[in-house]
N, C-alpha and C positions, 0 to 999 in steps of 0.2 A: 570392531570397526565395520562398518556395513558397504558393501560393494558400492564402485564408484559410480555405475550407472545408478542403481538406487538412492546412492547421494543424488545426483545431477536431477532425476524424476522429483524426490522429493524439493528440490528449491529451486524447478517449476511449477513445481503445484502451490507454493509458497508466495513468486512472483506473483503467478494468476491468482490468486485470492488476494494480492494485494491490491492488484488493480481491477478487481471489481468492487473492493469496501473503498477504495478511490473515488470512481465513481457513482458507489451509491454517496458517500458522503460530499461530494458535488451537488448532485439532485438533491439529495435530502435539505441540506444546510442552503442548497440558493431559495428552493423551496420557502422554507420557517424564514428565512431574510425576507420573501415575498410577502409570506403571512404577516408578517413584523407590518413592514413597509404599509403593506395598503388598511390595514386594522388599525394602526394606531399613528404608524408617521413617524419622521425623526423627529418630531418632536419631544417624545415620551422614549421611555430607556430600553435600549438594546439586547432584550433579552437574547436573543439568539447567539448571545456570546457564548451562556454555559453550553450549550451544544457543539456549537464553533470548537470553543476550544477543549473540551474536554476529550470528543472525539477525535479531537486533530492530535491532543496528544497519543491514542491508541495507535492512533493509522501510523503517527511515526514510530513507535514501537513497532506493527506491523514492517515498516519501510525495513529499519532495521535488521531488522531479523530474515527478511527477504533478499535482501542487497549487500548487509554487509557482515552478519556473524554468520558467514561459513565456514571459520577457519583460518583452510588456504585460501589463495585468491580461486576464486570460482573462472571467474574469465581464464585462467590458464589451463583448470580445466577443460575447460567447454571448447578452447582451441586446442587442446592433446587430443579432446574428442574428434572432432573435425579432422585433426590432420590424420587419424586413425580411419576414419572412414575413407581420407581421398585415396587411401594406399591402397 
């Protein structure tokens, strides 16, 4: 079992790399929507879906893994942490 601060470090470092593939997958994905859009039109089919959704399903397994497979509840940690520090 690996120390609790080194728990807590590691799924920060977990959160923040989820919300940076967050936002890149924001830019990237409004992006190729734009390319879609002014290249061909909704007229013609929606390619940008297989990126849409294939990476949307990574990013939720990202989410996942960030938010909620820690176990215990992380937030109760992170408040024993806190209330540890105010003493």
């Amino acid at each position: 079992m690996e120390p609790r601060n080194e728990r807590l470090w590691k799924i920060a470092r977990l959160r923040a790399k989820f919300k940076n593939s967050a936002i890149t997958y924001l830019v990237v994905n409004t992006t190729l929507v734009a390319i879609w859009y002014f290249t061909s039109g909704p007229r013609n089919f929606f390619w940008p879906v297989f990126p849409l959704f294939f990476w949307g399903v990574g990013l939720a397994f990202n989410y996942y893994q960030a938010y909620w497979d820690n176990g215990d509840s992380v937030q109760k940690e992170y408040d024993k942490l806190l209330r540890e520090d105010q003493q």
